[in-house]
Rosetta silent file (secondary structure, phi, psi, omega in degrees, C-alpha in Angstrom):
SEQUENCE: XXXXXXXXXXXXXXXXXXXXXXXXXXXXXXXXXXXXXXXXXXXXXXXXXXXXXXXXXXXXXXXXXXXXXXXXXXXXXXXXXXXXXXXXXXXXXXXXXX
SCORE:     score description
SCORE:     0.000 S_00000001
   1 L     0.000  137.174  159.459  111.278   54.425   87.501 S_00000001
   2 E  -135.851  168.150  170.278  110.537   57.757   88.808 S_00000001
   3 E  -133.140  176.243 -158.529  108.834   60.546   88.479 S_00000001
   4 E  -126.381  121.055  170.004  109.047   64.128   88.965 S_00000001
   5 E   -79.290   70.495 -176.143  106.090   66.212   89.722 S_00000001
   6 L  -176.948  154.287 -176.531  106.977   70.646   89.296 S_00000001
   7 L   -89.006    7.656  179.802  106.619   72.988   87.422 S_00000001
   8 L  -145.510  -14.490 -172.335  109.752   74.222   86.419 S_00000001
   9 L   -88.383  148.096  172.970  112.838   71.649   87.698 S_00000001
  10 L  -125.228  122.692  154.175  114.210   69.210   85.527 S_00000001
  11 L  -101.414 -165.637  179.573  116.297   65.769   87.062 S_00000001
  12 L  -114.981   98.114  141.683  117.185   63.242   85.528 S_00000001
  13 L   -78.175  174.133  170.701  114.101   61.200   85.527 S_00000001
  14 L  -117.112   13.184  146.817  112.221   59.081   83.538 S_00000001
  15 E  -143.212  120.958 -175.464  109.060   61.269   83.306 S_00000001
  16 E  -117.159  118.994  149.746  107.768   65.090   84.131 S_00000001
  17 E   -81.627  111.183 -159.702  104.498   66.065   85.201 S_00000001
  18 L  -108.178   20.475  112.049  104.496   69.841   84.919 S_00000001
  19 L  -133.745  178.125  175.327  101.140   70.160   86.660 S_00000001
  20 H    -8.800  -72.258 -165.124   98.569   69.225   89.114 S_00000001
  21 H   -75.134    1.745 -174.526   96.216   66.729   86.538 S_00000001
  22 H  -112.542   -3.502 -169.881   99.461   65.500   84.571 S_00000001
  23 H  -101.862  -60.269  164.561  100.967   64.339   87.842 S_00000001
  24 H   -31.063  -88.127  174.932   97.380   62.928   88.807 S_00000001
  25 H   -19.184  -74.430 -134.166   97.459   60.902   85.463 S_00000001
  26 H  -111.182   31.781  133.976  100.790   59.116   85.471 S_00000001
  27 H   -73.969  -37.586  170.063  100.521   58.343   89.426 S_00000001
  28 H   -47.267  -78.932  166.084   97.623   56.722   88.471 S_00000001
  29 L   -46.578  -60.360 -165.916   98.634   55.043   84.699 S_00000001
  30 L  -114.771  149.103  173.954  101.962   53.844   85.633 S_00000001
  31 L   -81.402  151.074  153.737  103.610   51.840   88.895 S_00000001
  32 L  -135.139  130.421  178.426  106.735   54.008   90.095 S_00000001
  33 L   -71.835   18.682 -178.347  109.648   53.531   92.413 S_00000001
  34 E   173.500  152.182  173.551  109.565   57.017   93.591 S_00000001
  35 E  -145.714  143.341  175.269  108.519   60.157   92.992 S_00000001
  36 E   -80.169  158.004  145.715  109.922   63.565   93.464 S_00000001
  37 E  -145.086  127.540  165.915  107.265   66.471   94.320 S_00000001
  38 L  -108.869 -158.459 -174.860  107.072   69.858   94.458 S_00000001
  39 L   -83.541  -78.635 -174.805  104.597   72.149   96.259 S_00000001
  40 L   -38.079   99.401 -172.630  104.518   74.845   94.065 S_00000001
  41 L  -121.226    9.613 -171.674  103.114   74.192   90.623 S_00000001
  42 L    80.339  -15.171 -173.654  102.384   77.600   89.149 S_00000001
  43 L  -126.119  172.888 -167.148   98.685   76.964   89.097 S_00000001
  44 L   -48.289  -56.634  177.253   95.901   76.949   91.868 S_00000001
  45 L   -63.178  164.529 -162.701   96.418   73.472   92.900 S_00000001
  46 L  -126.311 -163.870 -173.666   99.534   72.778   94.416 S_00000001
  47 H   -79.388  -17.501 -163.345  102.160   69.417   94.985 S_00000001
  48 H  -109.953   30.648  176.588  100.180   68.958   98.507 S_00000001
  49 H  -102.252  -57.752 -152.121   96.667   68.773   96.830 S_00000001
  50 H   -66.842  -35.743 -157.485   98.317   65.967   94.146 S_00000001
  51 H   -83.195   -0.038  177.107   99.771   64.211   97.137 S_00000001
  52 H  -113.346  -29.926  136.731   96.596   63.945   99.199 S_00000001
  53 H     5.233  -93.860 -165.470   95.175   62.819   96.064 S_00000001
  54 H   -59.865  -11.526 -162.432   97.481   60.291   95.318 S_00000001
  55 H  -114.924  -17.923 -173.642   97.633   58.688   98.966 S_00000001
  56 H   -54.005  -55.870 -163.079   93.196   59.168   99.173 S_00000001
  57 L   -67.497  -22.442  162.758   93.685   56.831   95.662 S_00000001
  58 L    84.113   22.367 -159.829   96.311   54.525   97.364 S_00000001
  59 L  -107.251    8.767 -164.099   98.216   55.344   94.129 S_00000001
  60 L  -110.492  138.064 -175.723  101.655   57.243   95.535 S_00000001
  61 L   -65.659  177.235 -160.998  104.962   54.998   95.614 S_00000001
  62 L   -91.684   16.479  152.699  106.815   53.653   99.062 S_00000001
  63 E  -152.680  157.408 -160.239  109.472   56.728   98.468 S_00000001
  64 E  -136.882  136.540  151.275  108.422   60.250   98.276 S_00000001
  65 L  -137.497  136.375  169.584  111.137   63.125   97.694 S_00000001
  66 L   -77.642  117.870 -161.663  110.054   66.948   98.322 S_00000001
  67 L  -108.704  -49.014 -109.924  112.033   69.242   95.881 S_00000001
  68 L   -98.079  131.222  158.608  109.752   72.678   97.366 S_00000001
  69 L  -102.056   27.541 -176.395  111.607   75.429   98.539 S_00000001
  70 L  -107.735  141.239 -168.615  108.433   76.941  100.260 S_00000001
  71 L   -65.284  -61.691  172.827  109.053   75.767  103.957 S_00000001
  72 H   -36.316  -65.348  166.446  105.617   76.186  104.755 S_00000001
  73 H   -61.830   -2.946 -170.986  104.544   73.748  101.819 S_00000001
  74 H   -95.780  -70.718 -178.202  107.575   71.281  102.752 S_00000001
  75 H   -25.398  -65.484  158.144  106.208   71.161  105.897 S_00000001
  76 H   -18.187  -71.244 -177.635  102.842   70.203  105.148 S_00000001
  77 H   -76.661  -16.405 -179.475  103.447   67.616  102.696 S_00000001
  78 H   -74.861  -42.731 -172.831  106.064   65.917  104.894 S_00000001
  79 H   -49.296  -61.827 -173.779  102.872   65.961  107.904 S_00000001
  80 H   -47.076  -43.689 -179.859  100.836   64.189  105.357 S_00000001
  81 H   -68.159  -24.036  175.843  103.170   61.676  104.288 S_00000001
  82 H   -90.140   -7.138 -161.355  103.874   60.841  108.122 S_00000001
  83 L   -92.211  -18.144 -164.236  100.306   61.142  109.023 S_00000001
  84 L  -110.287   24.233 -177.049   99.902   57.955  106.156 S_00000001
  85 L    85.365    4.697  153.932  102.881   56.264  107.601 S_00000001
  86 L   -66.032  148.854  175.941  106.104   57.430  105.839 S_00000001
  87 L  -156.859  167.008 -138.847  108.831   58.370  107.890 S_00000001
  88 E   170.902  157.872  135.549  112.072   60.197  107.102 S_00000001
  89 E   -77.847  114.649  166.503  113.774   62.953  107.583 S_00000001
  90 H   -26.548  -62.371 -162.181  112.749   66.275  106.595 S_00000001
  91 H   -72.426  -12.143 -177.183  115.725   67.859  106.032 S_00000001
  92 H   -80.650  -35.924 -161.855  117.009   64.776  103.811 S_00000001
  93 L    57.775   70.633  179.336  113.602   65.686  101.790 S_00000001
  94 E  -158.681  119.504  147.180  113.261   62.104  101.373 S_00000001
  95 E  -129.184  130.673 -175.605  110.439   59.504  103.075 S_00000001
  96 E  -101.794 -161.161  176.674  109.990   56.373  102.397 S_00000001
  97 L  -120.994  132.570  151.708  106.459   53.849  103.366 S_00000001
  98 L  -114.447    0.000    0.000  107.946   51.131  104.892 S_00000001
């Protein structure tokens, strides 16, 4: 199952959190094999708040994909996810835990 964290993209998932505290919830609430995230969420917190969140809480699945077309926020959240031991490519937007 995955899920998709932003505020405006749709995939074909099986659930969308279209902000910050609904993405918090069902990382929490449900196991998932992956999750999509974007930076950007329309409101003050952003995809790299939920995602330091989610890895503080030990609650974010072993694949991560970055949707965000702000570089600057892509960046970021890829440092974090390598900083907790994911590794990837950037440019793939994809890291997995192994």
């Amino acid at each position: 199952m995955w899920l998709l964290i932003d505020d405006i993209r749709t995939f074909g998932v099986d659930m969308i959190a279209r902000n910050a505290e609904a993405g918090r919830i069902a990382l929490c609430n449900i196991t998932w094999d992956g999750v999509i995230m974007d930076h950007d969420l329309g409101c003050k917190e952003t995809g790299y708040d939920v995602l330091k969140w989610a890895l503080e809480h030990r609650c974010l699945p072993e694949r991560v994909q970055l949707c965000t077309m702000n570089p600057v926020g892509r960046v970021g959240m890829a440092n974090l996810l390598r900083s907790a031991g994911y590794s990837g490519q950037i440019s793939d937007f994809i890291l997995d835990k192994p």
